[in-house]
DRENDO-1510 file (C-alpha; in Angstrom, 1 decimal, always signed):
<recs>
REC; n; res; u; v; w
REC; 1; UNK; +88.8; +154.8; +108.8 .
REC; 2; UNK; +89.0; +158.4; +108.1 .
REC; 3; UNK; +86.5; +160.3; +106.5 .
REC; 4; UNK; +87.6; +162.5; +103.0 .
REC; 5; UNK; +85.2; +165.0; +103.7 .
REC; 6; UNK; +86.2; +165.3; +107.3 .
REC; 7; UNK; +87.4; +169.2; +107.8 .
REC; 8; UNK; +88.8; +169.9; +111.7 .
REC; 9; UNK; +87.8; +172.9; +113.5 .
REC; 10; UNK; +90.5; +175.1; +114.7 .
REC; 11; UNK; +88.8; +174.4; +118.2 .
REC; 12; UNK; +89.7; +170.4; +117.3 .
REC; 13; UNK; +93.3; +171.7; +116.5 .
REC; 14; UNK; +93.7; +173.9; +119.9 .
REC; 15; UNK; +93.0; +171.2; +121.9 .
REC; 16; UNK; +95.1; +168.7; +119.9 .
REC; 17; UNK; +98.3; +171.2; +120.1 .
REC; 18; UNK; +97.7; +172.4; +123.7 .
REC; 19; UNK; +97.4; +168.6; +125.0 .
REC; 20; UNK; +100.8; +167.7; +122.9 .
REC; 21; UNK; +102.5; +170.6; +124.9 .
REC; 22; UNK; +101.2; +170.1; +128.4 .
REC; 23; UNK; +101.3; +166.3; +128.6 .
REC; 24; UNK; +98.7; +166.7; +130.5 .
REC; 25; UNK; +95.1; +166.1; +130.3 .
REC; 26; UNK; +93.9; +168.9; +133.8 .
REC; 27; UNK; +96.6; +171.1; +132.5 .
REC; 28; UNK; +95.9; +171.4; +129.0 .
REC; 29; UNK; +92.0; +171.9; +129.5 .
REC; 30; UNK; +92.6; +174.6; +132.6 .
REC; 31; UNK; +94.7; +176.1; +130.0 .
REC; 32; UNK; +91.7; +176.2; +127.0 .
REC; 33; UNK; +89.1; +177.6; +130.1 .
REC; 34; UNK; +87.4; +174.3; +129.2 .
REC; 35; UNK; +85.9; +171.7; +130.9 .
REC; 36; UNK; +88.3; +167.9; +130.7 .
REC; 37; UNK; +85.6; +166.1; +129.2 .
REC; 38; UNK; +84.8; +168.8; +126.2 .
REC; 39; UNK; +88.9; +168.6; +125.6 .
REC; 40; UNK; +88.6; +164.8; +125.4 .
REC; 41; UNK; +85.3; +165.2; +123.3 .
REC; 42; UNK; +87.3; +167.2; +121.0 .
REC; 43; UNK; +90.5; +165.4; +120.9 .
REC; 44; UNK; +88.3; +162.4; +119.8 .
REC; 45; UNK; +86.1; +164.0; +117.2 .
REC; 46; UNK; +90.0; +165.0; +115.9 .
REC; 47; UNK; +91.0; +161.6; +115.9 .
REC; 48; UNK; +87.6; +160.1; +114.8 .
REC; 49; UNK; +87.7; +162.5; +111.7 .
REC; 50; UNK; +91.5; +161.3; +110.9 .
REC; 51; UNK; +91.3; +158.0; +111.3 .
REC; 52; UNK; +94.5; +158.3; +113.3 .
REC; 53; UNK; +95.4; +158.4; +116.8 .
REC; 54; UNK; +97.5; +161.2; +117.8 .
REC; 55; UNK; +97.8; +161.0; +121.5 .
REC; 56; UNK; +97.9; +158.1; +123.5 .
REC; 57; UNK; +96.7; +158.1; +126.8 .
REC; 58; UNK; +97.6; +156.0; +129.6 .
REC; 59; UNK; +96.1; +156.5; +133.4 .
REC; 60; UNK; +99.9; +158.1; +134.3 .
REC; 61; UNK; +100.7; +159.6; +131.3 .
REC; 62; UNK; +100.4; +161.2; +127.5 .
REC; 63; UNK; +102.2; +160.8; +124.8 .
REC; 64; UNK; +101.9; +161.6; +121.7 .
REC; 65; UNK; +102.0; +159.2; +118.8 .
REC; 66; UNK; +105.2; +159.5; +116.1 .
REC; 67; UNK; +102.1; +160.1; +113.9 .
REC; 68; UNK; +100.8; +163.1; +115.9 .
REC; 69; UNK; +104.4; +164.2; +116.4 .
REC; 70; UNK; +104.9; +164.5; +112.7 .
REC; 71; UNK; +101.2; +166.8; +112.7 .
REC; 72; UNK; +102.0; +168.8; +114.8 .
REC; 73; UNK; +104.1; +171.2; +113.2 .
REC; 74; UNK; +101.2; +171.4; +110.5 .
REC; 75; UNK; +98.5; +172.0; +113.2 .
REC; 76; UNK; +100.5; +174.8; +114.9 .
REC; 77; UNK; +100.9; +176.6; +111.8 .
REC; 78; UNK; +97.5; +176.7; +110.5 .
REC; 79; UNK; +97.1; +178.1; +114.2 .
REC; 80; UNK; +99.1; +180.4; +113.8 .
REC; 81; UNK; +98.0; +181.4; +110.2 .
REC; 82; UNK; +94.3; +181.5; +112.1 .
REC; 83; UNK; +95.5; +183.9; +114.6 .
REC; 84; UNK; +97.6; +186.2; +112.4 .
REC; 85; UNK; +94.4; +186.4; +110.5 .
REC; 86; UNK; +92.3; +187.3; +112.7 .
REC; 87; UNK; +95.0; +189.7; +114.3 .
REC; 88; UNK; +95.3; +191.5; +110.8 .
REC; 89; UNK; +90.8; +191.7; +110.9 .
REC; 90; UNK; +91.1; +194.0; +113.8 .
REC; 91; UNK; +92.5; +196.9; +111.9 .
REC; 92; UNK; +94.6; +198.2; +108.9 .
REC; 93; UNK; +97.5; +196.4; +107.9 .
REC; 94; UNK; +100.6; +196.0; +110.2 .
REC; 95; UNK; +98.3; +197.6; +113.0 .
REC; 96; UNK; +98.7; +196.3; +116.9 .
REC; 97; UNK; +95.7; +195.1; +118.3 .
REC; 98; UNK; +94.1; +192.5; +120.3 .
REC; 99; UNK; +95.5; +190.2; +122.6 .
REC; 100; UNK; +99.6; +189.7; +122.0 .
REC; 101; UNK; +101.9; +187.1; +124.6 .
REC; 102; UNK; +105.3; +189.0; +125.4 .
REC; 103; UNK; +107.8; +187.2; +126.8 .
REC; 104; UNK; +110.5; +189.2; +128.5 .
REC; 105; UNK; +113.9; +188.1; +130.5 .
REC; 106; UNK; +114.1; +189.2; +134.1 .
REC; 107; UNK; +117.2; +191.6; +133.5 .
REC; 108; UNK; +114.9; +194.3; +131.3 .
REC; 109; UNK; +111.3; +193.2; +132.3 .
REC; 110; UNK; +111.0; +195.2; +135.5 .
REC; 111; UNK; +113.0; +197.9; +134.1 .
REC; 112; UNK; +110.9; +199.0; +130.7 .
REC; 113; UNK; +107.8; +197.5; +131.3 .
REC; 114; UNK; +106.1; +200.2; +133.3 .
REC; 115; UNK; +107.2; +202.8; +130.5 .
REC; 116; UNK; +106.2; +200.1; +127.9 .
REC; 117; UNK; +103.2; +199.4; +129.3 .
REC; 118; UNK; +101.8; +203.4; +129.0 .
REC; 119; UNK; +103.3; +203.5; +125.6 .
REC; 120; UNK; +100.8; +200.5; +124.6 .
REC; 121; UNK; +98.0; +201.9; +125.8 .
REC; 122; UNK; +98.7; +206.1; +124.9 .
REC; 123; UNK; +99.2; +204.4; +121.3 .
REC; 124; UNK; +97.6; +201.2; +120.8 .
REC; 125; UNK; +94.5; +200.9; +123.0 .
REC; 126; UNK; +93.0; +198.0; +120.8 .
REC; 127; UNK; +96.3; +195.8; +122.0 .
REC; 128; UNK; +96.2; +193.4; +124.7 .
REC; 129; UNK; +99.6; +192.9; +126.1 .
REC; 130; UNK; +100.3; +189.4; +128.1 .
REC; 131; UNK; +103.7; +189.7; +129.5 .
REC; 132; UNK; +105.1; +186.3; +130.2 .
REC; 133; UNK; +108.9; +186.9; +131.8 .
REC; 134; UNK; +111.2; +184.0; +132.4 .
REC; 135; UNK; +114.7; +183.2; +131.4 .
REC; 136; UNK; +115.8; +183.1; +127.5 .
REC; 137; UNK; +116.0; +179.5; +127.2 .
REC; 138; UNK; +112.4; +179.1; +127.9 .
REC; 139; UNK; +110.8; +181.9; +126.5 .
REC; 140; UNK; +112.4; +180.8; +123.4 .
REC; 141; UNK; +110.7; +177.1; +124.2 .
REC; 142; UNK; +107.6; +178.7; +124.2 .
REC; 143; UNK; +108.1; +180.8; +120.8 .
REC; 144; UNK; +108.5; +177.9; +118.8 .
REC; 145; UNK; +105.8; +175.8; +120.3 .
REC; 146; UNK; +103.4; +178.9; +120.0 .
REC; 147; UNK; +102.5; +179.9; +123.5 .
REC; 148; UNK; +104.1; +183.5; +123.3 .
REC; 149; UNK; +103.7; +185.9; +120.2 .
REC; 150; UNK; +107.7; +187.2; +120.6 .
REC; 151; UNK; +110.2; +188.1; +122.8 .
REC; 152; UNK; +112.0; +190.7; +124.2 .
REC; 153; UNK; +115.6; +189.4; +124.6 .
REC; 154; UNK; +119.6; +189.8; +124.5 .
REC; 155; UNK; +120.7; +189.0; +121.0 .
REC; 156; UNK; +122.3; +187.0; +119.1 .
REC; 157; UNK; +120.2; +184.1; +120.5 .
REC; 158; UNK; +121.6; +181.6; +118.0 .
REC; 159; UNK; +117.9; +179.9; +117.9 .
REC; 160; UNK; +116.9; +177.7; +115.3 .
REC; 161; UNK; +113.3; +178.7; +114.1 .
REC; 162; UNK; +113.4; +182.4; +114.9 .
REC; 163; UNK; +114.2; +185.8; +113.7 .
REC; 164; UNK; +115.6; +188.8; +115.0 .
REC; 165; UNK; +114.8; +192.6; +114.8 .
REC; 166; UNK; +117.6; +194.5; +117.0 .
REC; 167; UNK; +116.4; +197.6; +118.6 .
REC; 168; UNK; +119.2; +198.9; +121.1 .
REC; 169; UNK; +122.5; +198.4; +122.7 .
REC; 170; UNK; +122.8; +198.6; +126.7 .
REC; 171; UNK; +126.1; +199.6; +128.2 .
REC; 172; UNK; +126.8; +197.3; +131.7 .
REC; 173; UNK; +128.3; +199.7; +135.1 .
REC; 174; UNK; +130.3; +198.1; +137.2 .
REC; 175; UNK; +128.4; +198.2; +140.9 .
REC; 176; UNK; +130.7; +197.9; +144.2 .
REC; 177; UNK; +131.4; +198.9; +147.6 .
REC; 178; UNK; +131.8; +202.5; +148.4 .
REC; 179; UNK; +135.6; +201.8; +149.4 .
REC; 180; UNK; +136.7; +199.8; +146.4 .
REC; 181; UNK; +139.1; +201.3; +144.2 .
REC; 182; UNK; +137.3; +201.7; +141.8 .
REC; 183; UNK; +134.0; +203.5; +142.9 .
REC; 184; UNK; +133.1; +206.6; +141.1 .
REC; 185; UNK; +135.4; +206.1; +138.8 .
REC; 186; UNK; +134.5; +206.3; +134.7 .
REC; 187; UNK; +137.6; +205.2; +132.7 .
REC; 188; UNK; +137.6; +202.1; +133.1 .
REC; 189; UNK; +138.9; +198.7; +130.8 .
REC; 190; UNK; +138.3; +195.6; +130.9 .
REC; 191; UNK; +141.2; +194.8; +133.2 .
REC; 192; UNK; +139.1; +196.2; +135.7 .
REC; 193; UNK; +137.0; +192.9; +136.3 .
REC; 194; UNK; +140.5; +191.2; +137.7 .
REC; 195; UNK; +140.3; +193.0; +140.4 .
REC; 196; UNK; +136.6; +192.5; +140.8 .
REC; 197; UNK; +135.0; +189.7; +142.9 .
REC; 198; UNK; +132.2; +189.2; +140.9 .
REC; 199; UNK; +128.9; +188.4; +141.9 .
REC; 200; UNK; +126.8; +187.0; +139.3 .
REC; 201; UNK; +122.9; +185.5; +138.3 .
REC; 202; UNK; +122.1; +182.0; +139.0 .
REC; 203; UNK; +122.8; +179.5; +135.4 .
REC; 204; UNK; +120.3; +180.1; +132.8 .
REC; 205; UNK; +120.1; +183.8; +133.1 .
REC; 206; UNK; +121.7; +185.2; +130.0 .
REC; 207; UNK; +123.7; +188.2; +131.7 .
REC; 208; UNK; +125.5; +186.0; +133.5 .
REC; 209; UNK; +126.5; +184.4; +130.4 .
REC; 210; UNK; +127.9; +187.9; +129.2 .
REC; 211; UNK; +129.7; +188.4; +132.2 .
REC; 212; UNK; +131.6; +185.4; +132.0 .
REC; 213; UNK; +132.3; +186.1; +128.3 .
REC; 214; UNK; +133.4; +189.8; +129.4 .
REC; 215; UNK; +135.6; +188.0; +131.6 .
REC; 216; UNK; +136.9; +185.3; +129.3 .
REC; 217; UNK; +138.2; +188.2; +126.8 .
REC; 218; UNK; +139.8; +190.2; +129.6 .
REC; 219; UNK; +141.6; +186.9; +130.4 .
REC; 220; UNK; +140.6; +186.7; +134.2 .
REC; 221; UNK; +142.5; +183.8; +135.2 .
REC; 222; UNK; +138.6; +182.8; +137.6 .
REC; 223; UNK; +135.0; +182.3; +136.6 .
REC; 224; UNK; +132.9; +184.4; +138.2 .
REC; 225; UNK; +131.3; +182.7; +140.8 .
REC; 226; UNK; +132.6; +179.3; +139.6 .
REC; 227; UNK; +133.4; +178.5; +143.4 .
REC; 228; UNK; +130.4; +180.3; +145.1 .
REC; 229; UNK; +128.2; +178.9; +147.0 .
REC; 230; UNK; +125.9; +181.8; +146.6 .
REC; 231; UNK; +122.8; +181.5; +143.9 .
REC; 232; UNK; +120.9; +184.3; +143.1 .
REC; 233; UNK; +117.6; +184.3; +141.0 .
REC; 234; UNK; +117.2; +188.1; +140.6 .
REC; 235; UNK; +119.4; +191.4; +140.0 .
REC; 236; UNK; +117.6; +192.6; +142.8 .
REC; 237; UNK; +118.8; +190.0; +145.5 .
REC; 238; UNK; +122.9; +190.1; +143.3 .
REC; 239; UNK; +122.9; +194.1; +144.6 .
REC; 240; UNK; +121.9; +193.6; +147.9 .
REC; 241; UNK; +124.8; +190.6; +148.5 .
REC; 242; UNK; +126.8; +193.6; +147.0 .
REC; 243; UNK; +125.6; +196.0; +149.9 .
REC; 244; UNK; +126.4; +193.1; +152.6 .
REC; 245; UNK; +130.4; +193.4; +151.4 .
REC; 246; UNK; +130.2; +190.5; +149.5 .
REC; 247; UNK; +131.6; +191.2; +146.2 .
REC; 248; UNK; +131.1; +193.4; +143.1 .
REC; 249; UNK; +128.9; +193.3; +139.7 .
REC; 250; UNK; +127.6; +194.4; +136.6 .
REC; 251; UNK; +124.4; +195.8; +135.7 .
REC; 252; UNK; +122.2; +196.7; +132.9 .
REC; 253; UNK; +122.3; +200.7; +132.9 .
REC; 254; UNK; +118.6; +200.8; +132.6 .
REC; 255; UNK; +118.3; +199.3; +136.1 .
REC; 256; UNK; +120.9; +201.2; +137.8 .
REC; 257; UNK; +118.1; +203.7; +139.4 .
REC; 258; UNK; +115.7; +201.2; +140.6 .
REC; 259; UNK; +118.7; +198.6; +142.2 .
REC; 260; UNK; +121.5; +200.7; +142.8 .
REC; 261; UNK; +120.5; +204.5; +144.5 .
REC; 262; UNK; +120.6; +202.8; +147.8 .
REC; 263; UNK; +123.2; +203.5; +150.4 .
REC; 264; UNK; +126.6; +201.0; +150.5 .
REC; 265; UNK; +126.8; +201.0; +146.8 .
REC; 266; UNK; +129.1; +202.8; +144.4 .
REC; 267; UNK; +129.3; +202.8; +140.7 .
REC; 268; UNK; +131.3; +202.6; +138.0 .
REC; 269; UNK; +131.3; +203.1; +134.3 .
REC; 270; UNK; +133.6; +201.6; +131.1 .
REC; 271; UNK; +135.5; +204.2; +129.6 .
REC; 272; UNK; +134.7; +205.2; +126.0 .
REC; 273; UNK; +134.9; +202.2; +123.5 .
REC; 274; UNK; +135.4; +199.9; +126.1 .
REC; 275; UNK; +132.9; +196.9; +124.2 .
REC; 276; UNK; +131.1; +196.2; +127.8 .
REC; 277; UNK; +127.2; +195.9; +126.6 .
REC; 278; UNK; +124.3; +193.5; +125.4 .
REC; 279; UNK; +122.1; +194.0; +122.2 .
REC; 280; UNK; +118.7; +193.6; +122.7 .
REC; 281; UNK; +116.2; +192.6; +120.7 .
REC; 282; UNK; +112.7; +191.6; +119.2 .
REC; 283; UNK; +112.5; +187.8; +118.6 .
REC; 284; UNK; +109.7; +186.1; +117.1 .
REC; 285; UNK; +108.9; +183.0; +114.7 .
REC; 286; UNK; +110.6; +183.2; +111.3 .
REC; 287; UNK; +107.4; +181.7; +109.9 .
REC; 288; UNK; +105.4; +184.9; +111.2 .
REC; 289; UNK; +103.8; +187.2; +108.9 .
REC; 290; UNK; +103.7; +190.0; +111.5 .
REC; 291; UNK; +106.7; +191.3; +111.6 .
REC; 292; UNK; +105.1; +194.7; +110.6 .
REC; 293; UNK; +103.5; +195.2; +113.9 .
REC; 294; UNK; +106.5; +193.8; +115.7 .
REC; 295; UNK; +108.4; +196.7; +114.5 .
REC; 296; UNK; +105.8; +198.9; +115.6 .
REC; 297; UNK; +106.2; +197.4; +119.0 .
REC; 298; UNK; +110.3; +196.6; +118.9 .
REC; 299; UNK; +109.8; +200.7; +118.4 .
REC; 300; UNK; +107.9; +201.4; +121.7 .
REC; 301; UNK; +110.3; +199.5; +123.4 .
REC; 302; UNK; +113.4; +201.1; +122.2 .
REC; 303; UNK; +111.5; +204.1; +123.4 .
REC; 304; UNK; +110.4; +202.8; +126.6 .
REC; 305; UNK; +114.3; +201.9; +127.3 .
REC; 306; UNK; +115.4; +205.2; +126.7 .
REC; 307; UNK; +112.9; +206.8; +129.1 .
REC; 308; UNK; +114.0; +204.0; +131.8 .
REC; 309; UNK; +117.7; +204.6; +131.0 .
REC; 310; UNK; +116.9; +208.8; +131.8 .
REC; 311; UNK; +117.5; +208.7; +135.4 .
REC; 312; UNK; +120.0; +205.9; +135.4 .
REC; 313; UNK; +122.7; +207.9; +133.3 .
REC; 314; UNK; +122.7; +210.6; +136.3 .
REC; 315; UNK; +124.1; +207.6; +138.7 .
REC; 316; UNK; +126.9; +207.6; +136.2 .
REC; 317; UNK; +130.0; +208.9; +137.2 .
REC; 318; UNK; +131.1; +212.4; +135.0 .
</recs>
């Protein structure tokens, strides 16, 4: 029977949320830094309070109850109201401080981050940045259940349950062999990737998405890749299978000077309103209330872009 003056702690609702997510019972209390038996001690005192059972545990698995299913939601957002409160207690209004979970896609993590990272602390000391970087479909998994705090990511994302704050467009170079027709040159179209044999991310990375929709509207008669045998997790790993002579690519211009001044590569650029480019952007929960500091921070890393895009625009060709 449930008690009407029962009030849970926000401690009581951690547990309850984190142990819906991990479907696990070691997982979920490795996660809270707590002990298992002070998880299940809370978890109970939830459930004792309600009157309800919310998870239901079984010696191979957990699963939660269509009761607890239909909480949750509730649960994660006075979470999140709890945090942004506390978040807004650390300083004026809209101010960054405190610990804040950044999720960010491989293709611009390890290309702004070190410039982002001095930004954050030259400008917000207070701010705790947790960077979290894995592909968009997962990072955005992780938004909505509330284990990252928003995202750096190539937009649109068509996401239910998010919003969007664009901060910059990034042109894609074309990066090839040294004897390939087009090497060096800066003029080109679209048509171009027909005579490219393109090299491309593994499935789930979002550039190679764009590619193949590059490709689609410059009617190459192939997908990219569609018959390769070749998988490849990284940019870093797609530009070295380019230096062994086996095919061509596009890259992000920020990460032309950290992948591509090597020898056995040449580059080349789309020629002036050729539409060959991402928008990125700041993604976080449409039921946030801190999209003030978020534009603070989508501003740092517009900024932190430009300085990593500095040394890449000299690998351009003129």
């Amino acid at each position: 029977m449930a008690n009407r003056e029962y009030k849970p702690t926000l401690a009581q609702l951690r547990t309850f949320v984190t142990v819906a997510e991990q479907k696990h019972f070691v997982s979920a209390a490795n996660k809270l830094g707590i002990s298992q038996p002070s998880l299940s001690q809370a978890l109970a005192a939830l459930e004792s309070g309600l009157g309800i059972q919310l998870i239901e545990r079984s010696t191979r698995r957990v699963i939660v109850t269509p009761t607890g299913e239909e909480l949750l939601p509730y649960a994660k957002a006075t979470l999140e109201a709890a945090d942004a409160f506390v978040a807004q207690s650390r300083g004026a209004l809209g101010v960054l401080a405190g610990p804040l979970n950044i999720g960010v896609i491989p293709t611009i993590a390890p290309y702004i981050l070190p410039s982002l990272l001095k930004l954050i602390e030259d400008e917000f000391p207070d701010l705790e940045p947790r960077i979290v970087e894995n592909q968009t479909e997962e990072l955005l998994l992780r938004l909505r259940d509330g284990q990252i705090d928003v995202a750096v990511l190539a937009t649109p994302t068509d996401a239910t349950g998010v919003c969007e704050i664009p901060l910059y467009e990034e042109a894609f170079a074309i990066v090839t062999s040294p004897d390939h027709p087009a090497a060096g040159r800066g003029d080109l179209d679209l048509n171009a990737l027909k005579d490219l044999e393109l090299l491309l991310l593994d499935d789930g990375h979002c550039l190679r998405d764009q590619i193949v929709e590059l490709c689609k509207i410059a009617e190459v008669n192939r997908t990219p890749g569609a018959q390769s045998v070749t998988r490849a997790a990284s940019l870093t790993t797609v530009v070295q299978l380019v230096v062994a002579g086996l095919g061509s690519t596009l890259v992000p211009v920020s990460a032309l000077s950290t992948e591509c001044a090597r020898p056995g590569l040449a580059i080349a650029a789309f020629g002036p309103g050729v539409d060959a480019k991402r928008t990125v952007g700041l993604v976080m929960r449409a039921s946030s209330r801190r999209r003030p500091e978020f534009e603070q921070l989508g501003e740092l890393v517009s900024r932190a872009f430009e300085q990593a895009t500095e040394s890449s625009r000299k690998l351009l060709p003129r």
